[in-house]
C-alpha positions in Angstrom: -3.4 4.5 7.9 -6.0 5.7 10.4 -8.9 3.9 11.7 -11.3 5.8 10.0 -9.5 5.3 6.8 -9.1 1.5 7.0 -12.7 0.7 8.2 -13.6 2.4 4.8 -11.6 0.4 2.6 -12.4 -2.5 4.4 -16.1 -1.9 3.8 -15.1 -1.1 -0.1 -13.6 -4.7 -0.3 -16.6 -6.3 1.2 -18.4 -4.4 -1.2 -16.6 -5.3 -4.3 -16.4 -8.9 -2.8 -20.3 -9.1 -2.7 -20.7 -7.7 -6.0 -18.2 -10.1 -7.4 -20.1 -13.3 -5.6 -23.6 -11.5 -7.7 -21.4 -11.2 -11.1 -20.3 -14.8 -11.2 -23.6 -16.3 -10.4 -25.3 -13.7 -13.1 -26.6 -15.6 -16.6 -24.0 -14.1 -18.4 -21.3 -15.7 -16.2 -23.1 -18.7 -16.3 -22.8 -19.2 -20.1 -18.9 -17.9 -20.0 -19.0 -21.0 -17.1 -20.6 -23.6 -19.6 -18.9 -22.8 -22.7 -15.0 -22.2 -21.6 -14.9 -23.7 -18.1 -14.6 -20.6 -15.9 -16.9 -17.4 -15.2 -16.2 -14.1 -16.7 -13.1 -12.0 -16.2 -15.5 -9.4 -14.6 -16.0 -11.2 -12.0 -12.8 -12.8 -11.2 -11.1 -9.3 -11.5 -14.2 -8.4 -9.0 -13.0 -11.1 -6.4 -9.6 -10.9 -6.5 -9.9 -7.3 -5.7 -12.4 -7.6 -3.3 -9.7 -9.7 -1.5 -7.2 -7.5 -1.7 -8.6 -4.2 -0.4 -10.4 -6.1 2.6 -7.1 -7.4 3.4 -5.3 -3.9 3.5 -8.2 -2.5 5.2 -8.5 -5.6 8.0 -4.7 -5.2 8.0 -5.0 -1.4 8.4 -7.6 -1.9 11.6 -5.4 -4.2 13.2 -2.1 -2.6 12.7 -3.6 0.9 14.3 -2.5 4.1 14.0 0.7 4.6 14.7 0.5 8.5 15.6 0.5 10.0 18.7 -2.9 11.4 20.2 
């Protein structure tokens, strides 16, 4: 994966990591939290794959590239 490439989905998974952090402090999360324990599966799923595609990306920017300029 190029540089270029990676520094994108690393900015996607910081993306979908700050909209997950703003879903599970939303009112709606905050009744799920009250009445079963945990906040809504929106913003779990949001989370988890914010930490997944900032890993690839972080892991794509320190990997390199591996082609030949």
């Amino acid at each position: 994966m190029n540089k270029t490439l990676s520094l994108a989905v690393l900015v996607i998974g910081i993306l979908l990591l700050i909209y997950g952090l703003s879903a599970s402090e939303s009112l709606g999360s905050e009744f799920s939290r009250l009445f079963t324990g945990k906040p809504t599966d929106e913003s779990i799923w949001l989370l988890l794959g914010g930490i997944v595609v900032t890993a690839i990306g972080a892991g794509g920017l320190l990997r390199g590239s591996k082609s030949a300029d």
